[in-house]
Backbone as a printed PyTorch tensor [residue, N CA C, xyz], in Angstrom:
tensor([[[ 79.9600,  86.1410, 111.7090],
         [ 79.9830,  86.6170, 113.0770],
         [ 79.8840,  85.4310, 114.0410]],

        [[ 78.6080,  84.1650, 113.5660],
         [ 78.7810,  83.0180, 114.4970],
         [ 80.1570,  82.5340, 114.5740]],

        [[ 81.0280,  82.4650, 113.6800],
         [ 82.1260,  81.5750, 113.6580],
         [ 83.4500,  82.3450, 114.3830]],

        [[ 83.1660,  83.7270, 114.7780],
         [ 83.7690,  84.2110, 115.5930],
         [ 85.0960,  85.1670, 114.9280]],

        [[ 84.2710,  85.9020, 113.8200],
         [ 85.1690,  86.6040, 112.5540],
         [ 84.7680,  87.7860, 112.8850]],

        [[ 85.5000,  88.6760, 112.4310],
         [ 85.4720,  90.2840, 112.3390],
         [ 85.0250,  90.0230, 110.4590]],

        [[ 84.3180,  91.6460, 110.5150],
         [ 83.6090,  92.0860, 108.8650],
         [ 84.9520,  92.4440, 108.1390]],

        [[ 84.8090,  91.1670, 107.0580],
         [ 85.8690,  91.0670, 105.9890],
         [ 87.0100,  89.9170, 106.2270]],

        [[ 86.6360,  88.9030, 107.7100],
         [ 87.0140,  88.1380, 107.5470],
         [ 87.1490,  86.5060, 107.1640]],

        [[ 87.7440,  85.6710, 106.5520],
         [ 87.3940,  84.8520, 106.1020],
         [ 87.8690,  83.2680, 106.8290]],

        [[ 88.8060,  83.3880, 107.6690],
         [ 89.3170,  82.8260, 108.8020],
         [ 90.0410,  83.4700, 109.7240]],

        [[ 90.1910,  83.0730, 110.4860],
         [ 90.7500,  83.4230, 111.6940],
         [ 92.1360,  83.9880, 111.1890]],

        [[ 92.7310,  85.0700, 112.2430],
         [ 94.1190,  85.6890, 112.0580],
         [ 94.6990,  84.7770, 112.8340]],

        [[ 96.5830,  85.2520, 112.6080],
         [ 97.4420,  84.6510, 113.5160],
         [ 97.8520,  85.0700, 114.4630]],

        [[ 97.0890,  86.5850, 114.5420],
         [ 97.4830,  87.5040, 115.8740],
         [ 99.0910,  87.1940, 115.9330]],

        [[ 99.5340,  87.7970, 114.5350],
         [100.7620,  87.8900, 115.0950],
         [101.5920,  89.6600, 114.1980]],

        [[100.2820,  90.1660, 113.6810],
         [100.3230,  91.8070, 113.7060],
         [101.3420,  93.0620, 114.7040]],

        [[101.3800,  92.4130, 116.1510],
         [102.3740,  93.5530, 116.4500],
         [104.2520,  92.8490, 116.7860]],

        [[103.7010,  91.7190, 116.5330],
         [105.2330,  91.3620, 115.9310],
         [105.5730,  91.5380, 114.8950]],

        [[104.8400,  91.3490, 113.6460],
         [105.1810,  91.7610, 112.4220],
         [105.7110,  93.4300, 112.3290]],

        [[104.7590,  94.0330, 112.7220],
         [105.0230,  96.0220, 113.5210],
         [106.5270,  95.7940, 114.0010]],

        [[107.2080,  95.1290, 115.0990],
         [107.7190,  95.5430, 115.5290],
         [109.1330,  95.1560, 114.6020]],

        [[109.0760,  94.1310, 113.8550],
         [109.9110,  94.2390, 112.6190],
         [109.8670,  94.6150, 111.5740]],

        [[108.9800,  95.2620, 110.9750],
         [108.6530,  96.4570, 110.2650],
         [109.6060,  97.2250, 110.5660]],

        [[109.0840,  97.9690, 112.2430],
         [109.7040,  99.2770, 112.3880],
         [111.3170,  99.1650, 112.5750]],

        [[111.7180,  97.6790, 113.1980],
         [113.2100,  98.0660, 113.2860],
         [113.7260,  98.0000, 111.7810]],

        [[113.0610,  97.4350, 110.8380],
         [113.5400,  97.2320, 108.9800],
         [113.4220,  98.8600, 108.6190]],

        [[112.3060,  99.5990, 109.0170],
         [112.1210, 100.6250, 108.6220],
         [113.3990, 102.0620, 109.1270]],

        [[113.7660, 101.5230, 110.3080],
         [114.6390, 102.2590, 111.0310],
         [115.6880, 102.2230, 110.4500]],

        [[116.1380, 101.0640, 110.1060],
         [117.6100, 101.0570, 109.0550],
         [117.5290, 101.4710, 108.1840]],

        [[116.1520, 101.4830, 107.3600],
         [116.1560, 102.4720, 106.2170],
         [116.1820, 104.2770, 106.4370]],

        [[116.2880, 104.4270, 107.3930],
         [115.5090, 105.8760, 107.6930],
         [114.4910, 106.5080, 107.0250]],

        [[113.5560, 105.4180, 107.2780],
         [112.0870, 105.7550, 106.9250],
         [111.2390, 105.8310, 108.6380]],

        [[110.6790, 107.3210, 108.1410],
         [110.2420, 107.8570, 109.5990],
         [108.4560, 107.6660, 109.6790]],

        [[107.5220, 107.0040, 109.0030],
         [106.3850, 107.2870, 108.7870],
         [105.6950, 106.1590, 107.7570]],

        [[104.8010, 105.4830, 108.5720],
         [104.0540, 104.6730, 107.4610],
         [102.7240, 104.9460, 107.8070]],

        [[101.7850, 104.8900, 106.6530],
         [100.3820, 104.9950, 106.7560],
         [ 99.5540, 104.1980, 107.0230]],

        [[ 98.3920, 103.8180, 107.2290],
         [ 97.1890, 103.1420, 107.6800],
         [ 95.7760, 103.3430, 107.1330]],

        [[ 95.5160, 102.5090, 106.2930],
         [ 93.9740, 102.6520, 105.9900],
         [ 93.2940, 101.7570, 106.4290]],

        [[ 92.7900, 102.0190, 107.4390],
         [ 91.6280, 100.6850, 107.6540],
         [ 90.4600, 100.7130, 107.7410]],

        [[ 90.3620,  99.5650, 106.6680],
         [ 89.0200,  99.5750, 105.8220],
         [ 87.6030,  99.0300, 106.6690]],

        [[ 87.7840,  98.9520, 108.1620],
         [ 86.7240,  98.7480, 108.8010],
         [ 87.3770,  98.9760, 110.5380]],

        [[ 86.0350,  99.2470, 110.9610],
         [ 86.1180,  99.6550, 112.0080],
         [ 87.4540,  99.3620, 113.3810]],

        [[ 86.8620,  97.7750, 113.3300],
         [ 88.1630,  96.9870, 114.0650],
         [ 89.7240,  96.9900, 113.9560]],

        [[ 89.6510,  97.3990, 112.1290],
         [ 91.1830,  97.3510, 111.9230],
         [ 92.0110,  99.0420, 112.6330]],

        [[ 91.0220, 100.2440, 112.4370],
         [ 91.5120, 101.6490, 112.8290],
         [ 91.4870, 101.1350, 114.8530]],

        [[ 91.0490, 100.3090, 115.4550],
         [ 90.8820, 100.4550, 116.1890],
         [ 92.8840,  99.2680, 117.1580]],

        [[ 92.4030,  98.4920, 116.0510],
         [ 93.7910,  97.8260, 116.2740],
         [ 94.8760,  98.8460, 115.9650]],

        [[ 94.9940,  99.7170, 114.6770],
         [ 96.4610, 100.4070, 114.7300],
         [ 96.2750, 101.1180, 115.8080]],

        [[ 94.9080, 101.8030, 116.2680],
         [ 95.2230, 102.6510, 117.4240],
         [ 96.3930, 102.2530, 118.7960]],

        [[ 95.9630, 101.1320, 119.1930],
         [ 96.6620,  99.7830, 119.5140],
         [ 98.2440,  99.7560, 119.0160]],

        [[ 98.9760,  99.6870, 117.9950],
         [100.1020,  99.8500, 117.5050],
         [100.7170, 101.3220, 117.2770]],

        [[ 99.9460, 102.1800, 118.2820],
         [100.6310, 103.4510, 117.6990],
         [100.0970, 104.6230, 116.5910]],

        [[ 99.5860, 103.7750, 115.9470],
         [ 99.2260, 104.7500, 114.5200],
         [ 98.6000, 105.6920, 115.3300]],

        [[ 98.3110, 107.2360, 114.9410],
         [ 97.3510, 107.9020, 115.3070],
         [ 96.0540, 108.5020, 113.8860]],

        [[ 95.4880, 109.3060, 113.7190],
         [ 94.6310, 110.0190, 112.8630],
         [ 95.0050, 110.9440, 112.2470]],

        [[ 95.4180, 110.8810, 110.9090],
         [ 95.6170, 112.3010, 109.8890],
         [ 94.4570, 112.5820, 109.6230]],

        [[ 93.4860, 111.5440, 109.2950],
         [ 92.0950, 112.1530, 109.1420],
         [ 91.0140, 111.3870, 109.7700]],

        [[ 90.1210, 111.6730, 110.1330],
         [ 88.7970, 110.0510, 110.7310],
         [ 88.7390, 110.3170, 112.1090]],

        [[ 89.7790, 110.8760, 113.1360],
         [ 89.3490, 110.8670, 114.0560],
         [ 87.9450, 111.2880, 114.8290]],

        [[ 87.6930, 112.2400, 114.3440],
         [ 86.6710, 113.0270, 114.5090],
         [ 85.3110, 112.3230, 114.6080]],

        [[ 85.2840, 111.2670, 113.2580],
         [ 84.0420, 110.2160, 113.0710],
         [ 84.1190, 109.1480, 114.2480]],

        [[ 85.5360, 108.5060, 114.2970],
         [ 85.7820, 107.6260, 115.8420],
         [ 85.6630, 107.9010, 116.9070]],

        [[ 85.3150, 109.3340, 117.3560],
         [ 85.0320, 109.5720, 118.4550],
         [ 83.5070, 109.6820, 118.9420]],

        [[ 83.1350, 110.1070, 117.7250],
         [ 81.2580, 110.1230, 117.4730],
         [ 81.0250, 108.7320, 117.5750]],

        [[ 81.7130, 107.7580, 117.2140],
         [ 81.6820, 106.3860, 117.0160],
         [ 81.3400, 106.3470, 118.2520]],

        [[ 82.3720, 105.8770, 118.9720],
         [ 82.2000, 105.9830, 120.5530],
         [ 81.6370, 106.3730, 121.2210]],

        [[ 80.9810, 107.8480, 120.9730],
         [ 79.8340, 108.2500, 121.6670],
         [ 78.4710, 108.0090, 121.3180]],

        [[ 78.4490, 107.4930, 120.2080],
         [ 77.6960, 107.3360, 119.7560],
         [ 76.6630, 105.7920, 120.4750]],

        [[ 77.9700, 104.8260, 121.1050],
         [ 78.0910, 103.5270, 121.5000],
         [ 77.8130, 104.0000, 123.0820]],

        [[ 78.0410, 104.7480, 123.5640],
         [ 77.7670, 104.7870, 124.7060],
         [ 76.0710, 104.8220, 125.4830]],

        [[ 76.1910, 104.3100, 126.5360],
         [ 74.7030, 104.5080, 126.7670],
         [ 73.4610, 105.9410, 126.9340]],

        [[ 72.7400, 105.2960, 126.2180],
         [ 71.4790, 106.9630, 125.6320],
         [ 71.9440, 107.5400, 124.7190]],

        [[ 73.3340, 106.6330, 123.7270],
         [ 73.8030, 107.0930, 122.3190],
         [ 72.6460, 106.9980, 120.9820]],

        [[ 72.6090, 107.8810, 120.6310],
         [ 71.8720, 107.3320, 119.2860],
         [ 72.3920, 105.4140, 118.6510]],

        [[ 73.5470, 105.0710, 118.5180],
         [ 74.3240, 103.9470, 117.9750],
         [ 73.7770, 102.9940, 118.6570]],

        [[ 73.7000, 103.1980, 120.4010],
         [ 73.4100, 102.2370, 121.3470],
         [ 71.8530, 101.6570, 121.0590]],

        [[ 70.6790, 103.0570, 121.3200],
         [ 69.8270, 102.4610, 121.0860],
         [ 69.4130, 101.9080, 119.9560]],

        [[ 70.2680, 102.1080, 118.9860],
         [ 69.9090, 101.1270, 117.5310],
         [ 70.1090,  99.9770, 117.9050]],

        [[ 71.2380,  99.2850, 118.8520],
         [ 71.5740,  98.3650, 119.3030],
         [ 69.9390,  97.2280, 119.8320]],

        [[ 69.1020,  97.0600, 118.9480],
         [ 67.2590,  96.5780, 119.3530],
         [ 66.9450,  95.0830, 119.2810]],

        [[ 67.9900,  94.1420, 118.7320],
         [ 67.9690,  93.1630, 118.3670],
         [ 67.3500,  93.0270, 116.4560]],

        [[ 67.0090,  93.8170, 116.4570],
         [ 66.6600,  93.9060, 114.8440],
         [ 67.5510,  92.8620, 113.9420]],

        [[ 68.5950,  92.6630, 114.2500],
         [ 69.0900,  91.9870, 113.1260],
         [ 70.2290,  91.3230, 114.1070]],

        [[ 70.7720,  90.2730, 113.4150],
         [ 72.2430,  89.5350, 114.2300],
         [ 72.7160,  90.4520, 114.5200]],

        [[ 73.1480,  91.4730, 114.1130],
         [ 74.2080,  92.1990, 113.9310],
         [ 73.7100,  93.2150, 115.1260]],

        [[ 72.9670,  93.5720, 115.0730],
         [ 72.1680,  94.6130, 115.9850],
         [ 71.9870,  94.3210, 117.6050]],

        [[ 72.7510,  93.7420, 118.0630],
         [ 72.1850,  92.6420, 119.2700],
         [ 72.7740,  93.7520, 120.6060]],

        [[ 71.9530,  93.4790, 121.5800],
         [ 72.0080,  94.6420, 123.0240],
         [ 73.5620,  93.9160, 123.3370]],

        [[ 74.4440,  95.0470, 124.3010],
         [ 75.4860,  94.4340, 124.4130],
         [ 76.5210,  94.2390, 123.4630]],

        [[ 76.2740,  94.1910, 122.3690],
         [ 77.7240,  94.5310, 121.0660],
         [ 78.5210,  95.9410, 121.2710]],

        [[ 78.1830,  96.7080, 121.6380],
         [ 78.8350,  98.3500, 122.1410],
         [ 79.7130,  98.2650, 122.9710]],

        [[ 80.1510,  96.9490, 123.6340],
         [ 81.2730,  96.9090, 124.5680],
         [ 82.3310,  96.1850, 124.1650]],

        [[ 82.3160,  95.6920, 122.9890],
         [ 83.5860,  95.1430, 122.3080],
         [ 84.1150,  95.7880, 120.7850]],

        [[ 85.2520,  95.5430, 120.4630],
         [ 85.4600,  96.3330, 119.2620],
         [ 84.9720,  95.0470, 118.4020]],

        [[ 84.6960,  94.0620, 118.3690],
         [ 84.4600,  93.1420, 117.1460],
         [ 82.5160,  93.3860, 117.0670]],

        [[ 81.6740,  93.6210, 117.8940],
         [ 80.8440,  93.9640, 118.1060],
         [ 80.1220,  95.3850, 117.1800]],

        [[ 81.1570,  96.1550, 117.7610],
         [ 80.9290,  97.1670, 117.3450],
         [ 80.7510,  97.1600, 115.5650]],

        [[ 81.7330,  96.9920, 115.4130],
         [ 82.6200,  96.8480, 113.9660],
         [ 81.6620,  95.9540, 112.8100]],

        [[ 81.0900,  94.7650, 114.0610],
         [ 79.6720,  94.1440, 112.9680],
         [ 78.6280,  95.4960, 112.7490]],

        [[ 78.2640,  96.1690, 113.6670],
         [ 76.9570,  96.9750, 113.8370],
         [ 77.3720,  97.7480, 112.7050]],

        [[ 78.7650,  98.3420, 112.7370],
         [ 78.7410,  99.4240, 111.7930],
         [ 78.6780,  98.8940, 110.4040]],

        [[ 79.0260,  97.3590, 109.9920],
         [ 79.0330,  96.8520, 108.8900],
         [ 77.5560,  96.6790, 108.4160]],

        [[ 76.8870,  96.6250, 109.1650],
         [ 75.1980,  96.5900, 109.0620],
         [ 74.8260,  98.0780, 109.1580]],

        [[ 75.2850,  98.7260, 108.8030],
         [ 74.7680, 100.2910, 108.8500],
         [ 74.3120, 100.7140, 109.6870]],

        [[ 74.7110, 100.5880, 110.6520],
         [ 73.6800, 101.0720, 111.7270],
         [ 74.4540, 102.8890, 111.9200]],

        [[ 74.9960, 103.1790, 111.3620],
         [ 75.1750, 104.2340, 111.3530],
         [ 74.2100, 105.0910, 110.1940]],

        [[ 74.1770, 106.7290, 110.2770],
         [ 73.6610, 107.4280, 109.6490],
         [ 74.4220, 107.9150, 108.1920]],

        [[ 75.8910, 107.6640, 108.5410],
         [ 76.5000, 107.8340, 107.2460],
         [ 77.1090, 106.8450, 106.6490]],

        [[ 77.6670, 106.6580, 105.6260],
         [ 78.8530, 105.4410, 105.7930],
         [ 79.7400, 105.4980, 106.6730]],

        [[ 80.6820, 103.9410, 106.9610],
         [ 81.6640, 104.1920, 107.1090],
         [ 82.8090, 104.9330, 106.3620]],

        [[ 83.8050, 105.7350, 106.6990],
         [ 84.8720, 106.2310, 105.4640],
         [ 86.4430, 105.7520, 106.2190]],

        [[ 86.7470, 105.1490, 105.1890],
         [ 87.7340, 105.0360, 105.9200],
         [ 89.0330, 105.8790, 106.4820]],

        [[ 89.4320, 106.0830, 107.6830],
         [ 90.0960, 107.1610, 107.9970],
         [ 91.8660, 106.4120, 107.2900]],

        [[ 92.7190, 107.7680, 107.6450],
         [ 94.0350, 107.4450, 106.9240],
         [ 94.4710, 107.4630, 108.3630]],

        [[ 95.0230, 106.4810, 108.9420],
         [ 96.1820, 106.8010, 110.4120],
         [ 97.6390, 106.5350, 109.3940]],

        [[ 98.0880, 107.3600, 110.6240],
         [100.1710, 107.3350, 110.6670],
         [100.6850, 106.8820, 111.3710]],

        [[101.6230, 106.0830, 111.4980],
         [103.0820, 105.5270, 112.4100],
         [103.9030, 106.1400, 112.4550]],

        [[104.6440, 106.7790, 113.0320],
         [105.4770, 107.3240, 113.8890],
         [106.6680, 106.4830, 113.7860]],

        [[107.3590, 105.8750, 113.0960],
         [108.0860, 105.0540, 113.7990],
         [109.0120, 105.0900, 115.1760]],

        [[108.9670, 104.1850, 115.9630],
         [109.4390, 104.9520, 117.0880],
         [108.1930, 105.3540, 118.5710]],

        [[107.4530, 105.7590, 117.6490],
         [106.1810, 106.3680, 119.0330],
         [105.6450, 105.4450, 119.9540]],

        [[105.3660, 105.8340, 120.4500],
         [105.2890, 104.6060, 121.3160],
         [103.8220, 104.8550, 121.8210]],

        [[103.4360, 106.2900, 122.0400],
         [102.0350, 107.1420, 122.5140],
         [100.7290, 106.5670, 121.9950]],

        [[ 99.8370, 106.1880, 122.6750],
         [ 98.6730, 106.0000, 122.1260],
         [ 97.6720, 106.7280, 121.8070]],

        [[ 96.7330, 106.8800, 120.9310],
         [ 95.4510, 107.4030, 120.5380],
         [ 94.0730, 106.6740, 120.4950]],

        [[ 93.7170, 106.3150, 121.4610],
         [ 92.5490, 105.5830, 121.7860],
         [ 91.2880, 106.3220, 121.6100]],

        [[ 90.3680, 105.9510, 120.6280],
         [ 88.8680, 106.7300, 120.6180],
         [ 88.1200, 105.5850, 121.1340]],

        [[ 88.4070, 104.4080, 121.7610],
         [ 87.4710, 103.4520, 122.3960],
         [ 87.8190, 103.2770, 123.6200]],

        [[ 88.3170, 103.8770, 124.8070],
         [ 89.1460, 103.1560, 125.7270],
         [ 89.0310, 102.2580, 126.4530]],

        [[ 89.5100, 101.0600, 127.1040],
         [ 89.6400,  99.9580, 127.3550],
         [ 88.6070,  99.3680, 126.9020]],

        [[ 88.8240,  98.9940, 125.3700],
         [ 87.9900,  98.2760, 124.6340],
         [ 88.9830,  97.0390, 124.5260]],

        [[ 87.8560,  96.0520, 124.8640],
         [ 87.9070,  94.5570, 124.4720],
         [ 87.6200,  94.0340, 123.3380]],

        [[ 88.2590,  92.7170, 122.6010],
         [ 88.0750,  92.8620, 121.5050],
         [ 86.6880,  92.2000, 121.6160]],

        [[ 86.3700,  90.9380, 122.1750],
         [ 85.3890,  90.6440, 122.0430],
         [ 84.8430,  89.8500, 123.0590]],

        [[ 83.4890,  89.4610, 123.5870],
         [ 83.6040,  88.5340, 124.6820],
         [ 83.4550,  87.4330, 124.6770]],

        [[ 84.0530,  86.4790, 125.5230],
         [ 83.7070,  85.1110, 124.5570],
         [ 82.1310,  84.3920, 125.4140]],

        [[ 81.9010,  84.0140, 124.1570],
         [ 80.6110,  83.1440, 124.5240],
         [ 80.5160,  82.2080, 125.0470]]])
């Protein structure tokens, strides 16, 4: 988290994910393939396809509790106590933040990971965080 990583990462990305998407989908289009799936295996990543389109076949339901959960006088928030790195006041307003807390359990259940879909083509978003930042810089 000091070095400025999301949970499960081991260096830095190339942030170059919705270019890769957007040649995907035109490769996918010539195939007439209408639909690709999404598992993401932690918080940040369901929150990025949200970001690319994908929406929720299943999980939404938990991402929205997520979110409310993050909001202020949330159960999630006030776990937010300093208790641990991970736990720190102020992580509830970024998705890389968040995404540590939930990797530290600060939730009541596990995480599960939800299944999102692509649309190819869609363009519509499904946001359960809205105008979430990814992170702030220090």
């Amino acid at each position: 988290m000091k070095a400025g990583l999301a949970p499960g990462q081991v260096k830095r990305g190339l942030r170059k994910f919705p270019e890769i998407m957007d040649i995907l989908e035109s490769f996918l289009t010539l195939l007439n393939i209408q639909l690709v799936y999404g598992f993401p295996y932690a918080y940040h990543n369901a929150i990025e396809l949200e970001r690319m389109g994908y929406f929720y076949g299943t999980g939404k339901e938990l991402m929205v509790e997520i979110d409310q959960g993050f909001q202020p006088g949330g159960i999630l928030f006030k776990r937010l106590d300093g208790s641990t790195p991970f736990r720190q006041p102020g992580m509830e307003k970024t998705i890389r933040g968040r995404s540590w807390a939930i990797h530290d359990e600060i939730m009541d259940k596990p995480w599960i990971c939800p299944m999102m879909i692509k649309m190819i083509g869609r363009k519509e978003r499904d946001y359960t965080f809205p105008d979430a930042i990814y992170f702030h810089p220090q």
